[in-house]
VEXDREN-2710 file (C-alpha; in Angstrom, 1 decimal):
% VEXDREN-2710
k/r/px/py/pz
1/UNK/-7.2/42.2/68.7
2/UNK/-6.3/40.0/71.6
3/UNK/-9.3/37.7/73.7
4/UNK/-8.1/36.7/77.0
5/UNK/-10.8/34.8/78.6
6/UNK/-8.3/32.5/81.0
7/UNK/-8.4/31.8/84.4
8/UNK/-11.9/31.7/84.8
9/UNK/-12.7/28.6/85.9
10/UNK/-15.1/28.5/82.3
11/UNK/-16.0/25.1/81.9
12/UNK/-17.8/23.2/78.7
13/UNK/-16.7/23.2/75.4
14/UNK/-15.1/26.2/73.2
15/UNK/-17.9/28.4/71.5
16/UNK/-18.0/28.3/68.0
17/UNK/-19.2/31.9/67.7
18/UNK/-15.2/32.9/68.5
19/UNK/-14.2/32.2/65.3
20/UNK/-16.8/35.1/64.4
21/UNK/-14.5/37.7/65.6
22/UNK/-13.4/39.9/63.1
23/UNK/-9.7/40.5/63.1
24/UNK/-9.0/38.4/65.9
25/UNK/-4.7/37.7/66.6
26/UNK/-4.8/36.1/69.6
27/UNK/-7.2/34.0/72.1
28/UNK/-6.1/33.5/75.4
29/UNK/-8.1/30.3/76.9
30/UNK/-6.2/28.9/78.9
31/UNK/-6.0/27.8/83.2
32/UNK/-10.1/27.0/82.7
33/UNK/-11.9/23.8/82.6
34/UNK/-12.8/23.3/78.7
35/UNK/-13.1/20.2/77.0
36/UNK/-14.4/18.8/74.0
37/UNK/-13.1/19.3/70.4
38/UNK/-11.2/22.2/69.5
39/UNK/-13.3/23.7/66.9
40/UNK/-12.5/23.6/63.6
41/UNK/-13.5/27.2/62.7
42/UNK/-11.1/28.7/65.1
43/UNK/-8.3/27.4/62.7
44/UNK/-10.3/29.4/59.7
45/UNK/-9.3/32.6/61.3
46/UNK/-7.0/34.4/58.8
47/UNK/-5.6/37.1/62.0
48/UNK/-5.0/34.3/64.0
49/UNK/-1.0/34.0/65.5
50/UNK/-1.5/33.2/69.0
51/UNK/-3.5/30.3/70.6
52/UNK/-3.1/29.6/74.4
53/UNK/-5.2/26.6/75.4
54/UNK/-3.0/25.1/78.4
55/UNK/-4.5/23.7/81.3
56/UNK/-7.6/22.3/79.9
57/UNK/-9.4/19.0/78.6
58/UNK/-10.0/18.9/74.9
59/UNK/-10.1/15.7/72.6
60/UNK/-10.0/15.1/69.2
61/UNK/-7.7/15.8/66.2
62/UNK/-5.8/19.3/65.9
63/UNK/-5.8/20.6/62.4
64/UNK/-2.6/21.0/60.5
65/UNK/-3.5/24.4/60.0
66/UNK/-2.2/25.2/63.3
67/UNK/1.3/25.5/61.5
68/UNK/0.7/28.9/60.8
69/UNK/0.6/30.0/64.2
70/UNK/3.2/31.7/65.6
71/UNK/2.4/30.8/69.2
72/UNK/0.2/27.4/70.2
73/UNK/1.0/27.2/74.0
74/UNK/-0.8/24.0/75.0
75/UNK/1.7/23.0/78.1
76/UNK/-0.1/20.8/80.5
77/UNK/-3.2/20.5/78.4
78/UNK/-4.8/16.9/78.3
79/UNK/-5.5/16.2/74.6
80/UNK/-6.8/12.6/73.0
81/UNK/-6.7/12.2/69.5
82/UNK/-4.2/12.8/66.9
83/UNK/-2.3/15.9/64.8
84/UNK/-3.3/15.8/61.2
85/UNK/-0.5/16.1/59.0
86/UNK/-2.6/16.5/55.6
END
């Protein structure tokens, strides 16, 4: 199942209820105005191979369990904070 909720100007921080989605592959968030931490639930999601989040404002540490992405596109995004190696 693919979510593509970029490019629409959405501004605020991620919703944790995403990482509800049953069967979710990839989530398309990018070209919007989101900032705030990345939450760590999205991370939890076992379908989970694609992750667009360039072009927004997010801060905070990005879980190593990104690894097992196949895509993280993040060009251009402003990130603060740190990628956990553990």
């Amino acid at each position: 199942m693919l979510l593509n909720l970029g490019q629409n100007q959405f501004s605020g921080t991620i919703p944790v209820e995403i990482s509800k989605i049953p069967f979710l592959q990839s989530l398309l968030m990018g070209n919007n105005n989101l900032e705030g931490q990345i939450p760590d639930k999205i991370f939890e999601l076992n379908q989970l191979t694609e992750l667009y989040l360039m072009k927004n404002k997010f801060e905070g540490p990005i879980l190593n369990s990104v690894s097992r992405l196949k895509m993280l596109s993040v060009t251009t995004l402003t990130i603060t904070g740190t990628v956990q190696t553990n």
